[in-house]
C-alpha positions in Angstrom: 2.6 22.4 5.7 3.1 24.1 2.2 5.2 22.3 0.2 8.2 23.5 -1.1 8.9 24.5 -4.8 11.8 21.2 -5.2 9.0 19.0 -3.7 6.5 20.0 -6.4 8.6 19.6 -8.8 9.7 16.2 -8.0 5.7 15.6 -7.3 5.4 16.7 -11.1 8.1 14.5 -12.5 6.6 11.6 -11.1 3.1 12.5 -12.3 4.4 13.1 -15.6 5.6 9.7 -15.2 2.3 8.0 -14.3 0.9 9.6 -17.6 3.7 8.1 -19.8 3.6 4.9 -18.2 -0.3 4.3 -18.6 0.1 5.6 -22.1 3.2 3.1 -22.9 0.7 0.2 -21.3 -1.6 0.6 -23.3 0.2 -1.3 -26.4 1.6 -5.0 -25.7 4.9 -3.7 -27.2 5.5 -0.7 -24.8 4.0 -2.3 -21.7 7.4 -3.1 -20.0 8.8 0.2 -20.7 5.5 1.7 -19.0 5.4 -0.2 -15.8 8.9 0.3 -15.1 8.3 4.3 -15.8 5.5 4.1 -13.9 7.5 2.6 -10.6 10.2 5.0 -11.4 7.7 7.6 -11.0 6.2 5.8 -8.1 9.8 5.9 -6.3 10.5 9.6 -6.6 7.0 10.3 -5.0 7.3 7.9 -2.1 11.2 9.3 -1.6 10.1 12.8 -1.6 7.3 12.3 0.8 10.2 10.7 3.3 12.1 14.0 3.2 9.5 15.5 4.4 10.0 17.7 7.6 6.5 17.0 9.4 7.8 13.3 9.5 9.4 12.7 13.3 10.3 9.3 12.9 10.7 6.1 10.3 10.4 3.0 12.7 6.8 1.9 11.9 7.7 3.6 8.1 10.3 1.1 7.7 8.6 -1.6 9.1 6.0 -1.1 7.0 8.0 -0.8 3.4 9.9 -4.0 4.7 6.8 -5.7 5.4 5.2 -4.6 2.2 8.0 -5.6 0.4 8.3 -9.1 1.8 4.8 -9.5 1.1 5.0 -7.9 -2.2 8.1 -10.1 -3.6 6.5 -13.1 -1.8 3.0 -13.2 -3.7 4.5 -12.1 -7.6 6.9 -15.3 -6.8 3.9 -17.7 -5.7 0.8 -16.4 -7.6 0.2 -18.5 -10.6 -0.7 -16.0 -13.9 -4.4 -17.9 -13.6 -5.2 -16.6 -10.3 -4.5 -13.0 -11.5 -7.6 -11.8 -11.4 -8.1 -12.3 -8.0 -4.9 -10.9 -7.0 -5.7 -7.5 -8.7 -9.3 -7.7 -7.2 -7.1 -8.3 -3.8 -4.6 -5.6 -4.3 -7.9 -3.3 -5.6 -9.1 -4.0 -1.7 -6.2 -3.3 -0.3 -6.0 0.1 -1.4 -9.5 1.2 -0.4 -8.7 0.1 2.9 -5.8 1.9 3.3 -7.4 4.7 2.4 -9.9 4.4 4.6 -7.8 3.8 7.6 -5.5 7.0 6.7 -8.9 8.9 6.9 -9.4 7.6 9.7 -6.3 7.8 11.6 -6.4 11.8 10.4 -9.6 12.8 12.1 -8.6 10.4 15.1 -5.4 12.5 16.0 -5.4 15.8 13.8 -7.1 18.6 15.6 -9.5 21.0 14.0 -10.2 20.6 10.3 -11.9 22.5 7.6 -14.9 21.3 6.1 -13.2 20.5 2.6 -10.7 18.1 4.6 -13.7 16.6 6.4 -15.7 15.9 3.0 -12.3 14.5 2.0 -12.5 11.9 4.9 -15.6 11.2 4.4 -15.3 10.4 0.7 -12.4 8.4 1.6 -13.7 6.5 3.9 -16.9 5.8 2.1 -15.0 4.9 -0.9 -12.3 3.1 0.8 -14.6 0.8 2.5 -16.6 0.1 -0.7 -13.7 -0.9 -2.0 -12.3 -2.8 0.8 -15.4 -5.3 1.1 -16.4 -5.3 -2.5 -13.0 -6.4 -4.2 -12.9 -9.3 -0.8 -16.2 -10.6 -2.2 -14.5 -10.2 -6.1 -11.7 -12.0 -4.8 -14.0 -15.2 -3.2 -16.1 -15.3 -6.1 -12.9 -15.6 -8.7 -11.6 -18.4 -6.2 -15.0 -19.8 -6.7 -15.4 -20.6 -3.1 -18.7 -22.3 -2.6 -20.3 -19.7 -0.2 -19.9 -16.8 -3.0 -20.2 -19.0 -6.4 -23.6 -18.0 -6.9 -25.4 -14.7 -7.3 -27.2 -13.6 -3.8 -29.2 -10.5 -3.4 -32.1 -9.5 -1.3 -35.6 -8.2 -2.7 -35.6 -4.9 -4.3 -31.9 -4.7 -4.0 -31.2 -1.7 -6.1 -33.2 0.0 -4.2 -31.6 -1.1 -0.9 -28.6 -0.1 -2.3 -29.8 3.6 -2.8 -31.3 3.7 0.6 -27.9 3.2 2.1 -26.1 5.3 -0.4 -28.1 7.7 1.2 -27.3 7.0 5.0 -24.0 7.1 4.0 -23.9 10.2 2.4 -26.2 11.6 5.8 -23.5 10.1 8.0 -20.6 12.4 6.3 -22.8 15.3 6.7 -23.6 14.6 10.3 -19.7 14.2 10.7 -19.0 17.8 8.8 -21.3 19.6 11.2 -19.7 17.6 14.7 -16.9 18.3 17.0 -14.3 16.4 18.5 -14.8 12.5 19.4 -18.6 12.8 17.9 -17.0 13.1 14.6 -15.0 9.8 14.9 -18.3 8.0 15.8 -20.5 9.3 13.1 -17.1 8.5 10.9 -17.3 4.6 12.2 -20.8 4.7 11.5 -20.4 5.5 8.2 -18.2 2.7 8.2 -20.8 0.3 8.9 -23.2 1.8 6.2 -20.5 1.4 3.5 -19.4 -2.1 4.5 -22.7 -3.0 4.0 -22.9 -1.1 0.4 -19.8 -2.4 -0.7 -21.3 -6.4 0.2 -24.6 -5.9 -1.5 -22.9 -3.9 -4.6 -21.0 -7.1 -5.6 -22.7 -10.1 -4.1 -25.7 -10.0 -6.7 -23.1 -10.1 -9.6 -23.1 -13.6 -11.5 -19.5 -14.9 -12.0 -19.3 -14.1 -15.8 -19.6 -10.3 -15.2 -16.8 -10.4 -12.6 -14.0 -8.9 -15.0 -16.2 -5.9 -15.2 -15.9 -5.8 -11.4 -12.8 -6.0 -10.9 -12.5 -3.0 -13.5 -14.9 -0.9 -11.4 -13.0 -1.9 -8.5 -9.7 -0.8 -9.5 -11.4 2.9 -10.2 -12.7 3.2 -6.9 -9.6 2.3 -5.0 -8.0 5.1 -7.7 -11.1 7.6 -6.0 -10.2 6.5 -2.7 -6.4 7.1 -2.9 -7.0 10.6 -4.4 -9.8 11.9 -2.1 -6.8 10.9 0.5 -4.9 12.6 -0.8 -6.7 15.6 0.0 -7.0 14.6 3.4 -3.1 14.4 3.8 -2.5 17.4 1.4 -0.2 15.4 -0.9 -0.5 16.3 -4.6 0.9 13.3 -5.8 -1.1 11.1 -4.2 -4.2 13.2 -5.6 -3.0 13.1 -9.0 -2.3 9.0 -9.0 -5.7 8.4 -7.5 -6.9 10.4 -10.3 -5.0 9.0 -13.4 -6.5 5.3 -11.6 -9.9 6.4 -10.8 -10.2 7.8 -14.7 -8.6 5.2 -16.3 -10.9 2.4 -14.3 -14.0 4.2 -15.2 -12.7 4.6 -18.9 -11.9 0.5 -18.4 -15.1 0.0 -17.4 -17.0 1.1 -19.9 -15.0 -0.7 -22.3 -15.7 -3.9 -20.8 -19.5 -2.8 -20.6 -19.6 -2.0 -23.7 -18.3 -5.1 -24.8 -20.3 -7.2 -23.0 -23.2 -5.4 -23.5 -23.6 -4.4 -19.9 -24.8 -1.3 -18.6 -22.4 0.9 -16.1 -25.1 1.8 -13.9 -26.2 -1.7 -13.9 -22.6 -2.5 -12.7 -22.6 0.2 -10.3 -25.9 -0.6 -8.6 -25.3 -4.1 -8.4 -27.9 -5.6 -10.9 -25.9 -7.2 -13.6 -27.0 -10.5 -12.5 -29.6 -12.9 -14.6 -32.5 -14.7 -13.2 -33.7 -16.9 -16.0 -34.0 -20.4 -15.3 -30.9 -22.3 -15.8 -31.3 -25.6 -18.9 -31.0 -29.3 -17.9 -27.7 -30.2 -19.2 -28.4 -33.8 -19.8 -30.8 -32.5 -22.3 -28.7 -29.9 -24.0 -25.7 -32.5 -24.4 -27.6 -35.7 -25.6 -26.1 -34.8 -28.7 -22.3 -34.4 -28.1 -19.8 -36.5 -30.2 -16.2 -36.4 -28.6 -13.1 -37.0 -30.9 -9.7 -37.9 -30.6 -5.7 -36.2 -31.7 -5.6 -38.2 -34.6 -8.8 -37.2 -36.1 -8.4 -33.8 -35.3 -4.9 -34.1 -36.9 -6.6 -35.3 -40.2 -9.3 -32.6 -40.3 -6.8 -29.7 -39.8 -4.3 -31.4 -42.5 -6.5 -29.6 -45.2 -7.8 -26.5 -43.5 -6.7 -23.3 -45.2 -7.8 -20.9 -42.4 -8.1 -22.3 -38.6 -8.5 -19.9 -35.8 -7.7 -20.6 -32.0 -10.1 -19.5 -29.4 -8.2 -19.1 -26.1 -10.0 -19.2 -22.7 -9.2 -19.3 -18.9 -8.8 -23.5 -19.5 -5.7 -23.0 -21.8 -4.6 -20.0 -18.8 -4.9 -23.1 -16.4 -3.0 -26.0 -18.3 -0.3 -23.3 -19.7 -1.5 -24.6 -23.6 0.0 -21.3 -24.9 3.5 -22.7 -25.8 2.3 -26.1 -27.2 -0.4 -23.4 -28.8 2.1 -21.8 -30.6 4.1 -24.7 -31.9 0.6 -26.5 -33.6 0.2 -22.8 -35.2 3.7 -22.7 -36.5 3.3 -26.3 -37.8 0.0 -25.6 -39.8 1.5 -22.3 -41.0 4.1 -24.1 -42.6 1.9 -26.1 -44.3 -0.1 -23.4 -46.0 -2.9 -22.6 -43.1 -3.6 -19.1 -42.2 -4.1 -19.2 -38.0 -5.2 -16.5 -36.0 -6.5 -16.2 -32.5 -9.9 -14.4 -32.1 -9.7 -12.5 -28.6 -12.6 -11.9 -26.4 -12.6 -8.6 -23.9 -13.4 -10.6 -21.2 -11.9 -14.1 -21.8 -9.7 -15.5 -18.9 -11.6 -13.6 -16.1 -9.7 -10.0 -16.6 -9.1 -7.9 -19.6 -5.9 -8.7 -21.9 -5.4 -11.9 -19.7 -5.1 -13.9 -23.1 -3.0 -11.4 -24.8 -0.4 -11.7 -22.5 -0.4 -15.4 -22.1 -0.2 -15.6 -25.8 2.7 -12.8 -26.2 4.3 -14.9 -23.3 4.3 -17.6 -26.1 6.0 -15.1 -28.8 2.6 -15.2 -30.7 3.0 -12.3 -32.9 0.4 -9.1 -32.1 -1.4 -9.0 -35.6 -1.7 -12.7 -35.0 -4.6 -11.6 -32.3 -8.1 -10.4 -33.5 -10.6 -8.6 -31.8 -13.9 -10.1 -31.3 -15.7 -7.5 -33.6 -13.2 -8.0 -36.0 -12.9 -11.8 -36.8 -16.5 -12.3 -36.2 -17.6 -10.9 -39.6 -15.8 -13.4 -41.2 -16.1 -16.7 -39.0 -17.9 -18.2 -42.1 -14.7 -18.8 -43.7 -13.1 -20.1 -41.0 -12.4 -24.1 -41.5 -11.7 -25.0 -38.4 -12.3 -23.1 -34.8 -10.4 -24.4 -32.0 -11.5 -23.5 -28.7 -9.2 -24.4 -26.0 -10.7 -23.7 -22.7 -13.6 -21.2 -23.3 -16.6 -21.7 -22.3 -19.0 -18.7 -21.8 -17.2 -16.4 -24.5 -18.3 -19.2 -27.3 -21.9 -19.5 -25.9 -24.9 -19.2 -28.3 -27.2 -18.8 -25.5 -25.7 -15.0 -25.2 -27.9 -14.2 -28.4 -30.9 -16.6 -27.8 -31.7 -16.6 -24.4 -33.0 -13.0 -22.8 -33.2 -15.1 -19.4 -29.8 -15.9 -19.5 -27.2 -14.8 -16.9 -25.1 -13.8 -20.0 -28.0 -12.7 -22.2 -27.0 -9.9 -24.7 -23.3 -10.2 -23.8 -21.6 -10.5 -27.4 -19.6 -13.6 -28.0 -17.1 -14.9 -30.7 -19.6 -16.8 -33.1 -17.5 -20.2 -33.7 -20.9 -21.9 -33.9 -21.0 -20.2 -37.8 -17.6 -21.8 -38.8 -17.3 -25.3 -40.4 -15.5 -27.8 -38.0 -15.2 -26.4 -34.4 -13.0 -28.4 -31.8 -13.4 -27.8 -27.8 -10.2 -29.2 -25.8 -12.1 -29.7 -22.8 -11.2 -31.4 -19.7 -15.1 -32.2 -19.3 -18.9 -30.7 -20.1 -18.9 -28.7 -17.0 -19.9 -25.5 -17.0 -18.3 -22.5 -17.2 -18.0 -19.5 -15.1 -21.4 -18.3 -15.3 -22.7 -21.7 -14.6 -24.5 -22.7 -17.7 -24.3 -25.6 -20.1 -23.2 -24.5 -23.6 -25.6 -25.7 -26.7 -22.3 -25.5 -28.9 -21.0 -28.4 -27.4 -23.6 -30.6 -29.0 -24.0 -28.9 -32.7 -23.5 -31.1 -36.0 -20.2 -29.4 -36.3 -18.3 -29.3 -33.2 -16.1 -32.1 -32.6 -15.3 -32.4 -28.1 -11.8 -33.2 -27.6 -11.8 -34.6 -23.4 -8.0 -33.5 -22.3 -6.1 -31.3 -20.6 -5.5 -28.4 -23.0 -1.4 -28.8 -23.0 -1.3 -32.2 -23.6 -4.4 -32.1 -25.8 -2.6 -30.0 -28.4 1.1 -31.8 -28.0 -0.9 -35.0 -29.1 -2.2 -33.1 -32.4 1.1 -32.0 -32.7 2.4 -35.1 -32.7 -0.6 -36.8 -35.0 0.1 -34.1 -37.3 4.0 -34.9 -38.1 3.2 -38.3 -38.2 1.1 -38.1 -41.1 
């Protein structure tokens, strides 16, 4: 049914409303005001659709919003800020599978279609299933379940991976060109083909490259909802899953960039490393640990320090006792900043908002390629909870599984301290050579109370 001119005009309000609200997002200071235009925006669509006069009843529509609600109320009250990541990578899955099962659910009880709708269910059910089983695998490697921690792919797996591609793309052709209930089996065989693509895309993909995921993730479930769109014929739907798919891709490349990472590489399923892993008895032989007090007496006359945040401070909820130790040193003369890596804390921004949680100010925070010119002059790094972000083996190891990704240099500054809980790895796996240079300084304690201790050493003196 041809919508109506009130109903594309509401459609075009809340599109309009989208664009503002990703632009507002896209600065710490406007993000509020852009996520709640955004749901504005999201509530006139989803109240317009319900007017609609092909709908003949709202049980199972009710059910479901209540449902979804519930559900949606239940997991922002319980889900911690540190298991984020995983949530978006859930909620990235979620939305490809939805779209796959409206495509499916189309061809199962429409009658005839044209061919654009059927490419349209095909897409959507090709990249709705990709989706669906990549972002699950996204989601069990950020919980670090033992089954998924490590990379796993088969021989010549790019090439696998083309060579389904391929079926996939045969299957949707075969279902174009069928009738009837043959075009719901060569539509559930494409299933199968695309479950299958969307497990081998992510499961090569070492841990440390999992933010980049969960990036490309997000722009396919943005694909998937517009190509449904097209199936069900609603404009707003096509232009969200547009404005989601872009903006992921845009994302993406971002992160690649900054990682130094290759978007095909990430799209193929090849971004992990192979290079044999070091001994780390041998790489910390060297490591000195320290204590509050002493680190209390080496910041007393620094004149720049700079605080390297990392997942470990996301987990111990360090940014508050963070910004107190700041505010201290700043009121004895010490310039402190906080040198921000793309990918630190498993997601993009995940640090910036912990620290604007903390009322950190925003030119407080530097970007990687901007402090790292001038980490020479730094007296004293703090690194509370980074691990792979800080690695020197990024820059001298091509076998690495982080080789080439660019990291904040705090090997180059005078006095570097790691709050720590221990020496074990981080994400990607790896031991970290930094941890046993001349001039780094471990600090073994839980990153909250680690700095509430120098905070306390520090007045005392």
């Amino acid at each position: 049914m041809t919508d109506t001119a009130p109903v594309l005009l509401a459609y075009l309000a809340s599109s309009l409303l989208f664009i503002l609200g990703l632009k507002q997002m896209s600065h710490p200071r406007t993000a509020v005001r852009g996520i709640v235009l955004a749901i504005v925006g999201m509530v006139v669509a989803i109240g317009v659709t319900l007017l609609s006069s092909s709908i003949t009843g709202y049980t199972f529509i009710i059910i479901g919003i209540l449902v979804g609600t519930g559900l949606g109320a239940y997991l922002a009250i319980k889900v911690e800020m540190t298991e984020m990541p995983q949530m978006v990578g859930l909620l990235n899955g979620l939305g490809g599978g939805a779209s796959t099962l409206v495509a499916w659910a189309d061809l199962s009880l429409s009658g005839s279609h044209t061919l654009d709708s059927l490419i349209a269910v095909g897409a959507s059910g090709l990249i709705g299933t990709v989706t669906f089983w990549g972002s699950l695998v996204a989601y069990a490697k950020l919980q670090e379940w033992k089954q998924f921690k490590k990379p796993f792919s088969l021989p010549q797996q790019p090439l696998i991976n083309a060579l389904i591609l391929v079926v996939a793309l045969v299957l949707v052709g075969m279902m174009c060109v069928s009738h009837g209930m043959v075009q719901v089996i060569w539509f559930l065989l494409l299933l199968i083909a695309a479950s299958a693509l969307g497990l081998f895309l992510v499961l090569p993909i070492g841990g440390a490259d999992m933010p980049v995921v969960i990036s490309l993730m997000n722009s396919y479930s943005g694909l998937a909802g517009a190509a449904t769109g097209f199936v069900i014929e609603n404009n707003a739907l096509i232009i969200a899953g547009s404005l989601v798919g872009a903006s992921g891709v845009i994302l993406t490349q971002i992160m690649c960039k900054a990682m130094n990472r290759s978007l095909a590489n990430v799209m193929f399923g090849t971004m992990a490393g192979g290079g044999e892993i070091a001994d780390a008895d041998e790489v910390y032989k060297n490591v000195r640990s320290t204590s509050p007090d002493d680190v209390a007496m080496i910041l007393e006359g620094a004149q720049r320090v700079v605080f390297v945040p990392g997942y470990g401070m996301a987990v111990a909820q360090a940014q508050h006792a963070v910004r107190d130790l700041s505010k201290l040193l700043e009121s004895r003369g010490c310039n402190v900043e906080y040198a921000i890596h793309p990918v630190a804390g498993r997601m993009p921004g995940h640090m910036n908002v912990l620290l604007a949680e903390a009322d950190i100010s925003y030119d407080k925070l530097k970007e990687m390629d901007e402090i790292n010119p001038t980490l020479e002059t730094v007296d004293v790094a703090i690194v509370i909870g980074a691990n792979d972000v800080v690695n020197p083996v990024a820059r001298t190891d091509p076998n690495s599984p982080i080789a080439g990704m660019p990291i904040i240099d705090v090997d180059k500054c005078r006095a570097v301290i790691v709050v720590k809980r221990s020496l074990s790895p981080g994400f990607a796996g790896i031991p970290n050579p930094l941890f046993a240079l001349p001039n780094t300084l471990m600090l073994y304690a839980d990153g909250q109370q680690a700095v509430l201790d120098i905070v306390k050493a520090l007045k005392e003196m």
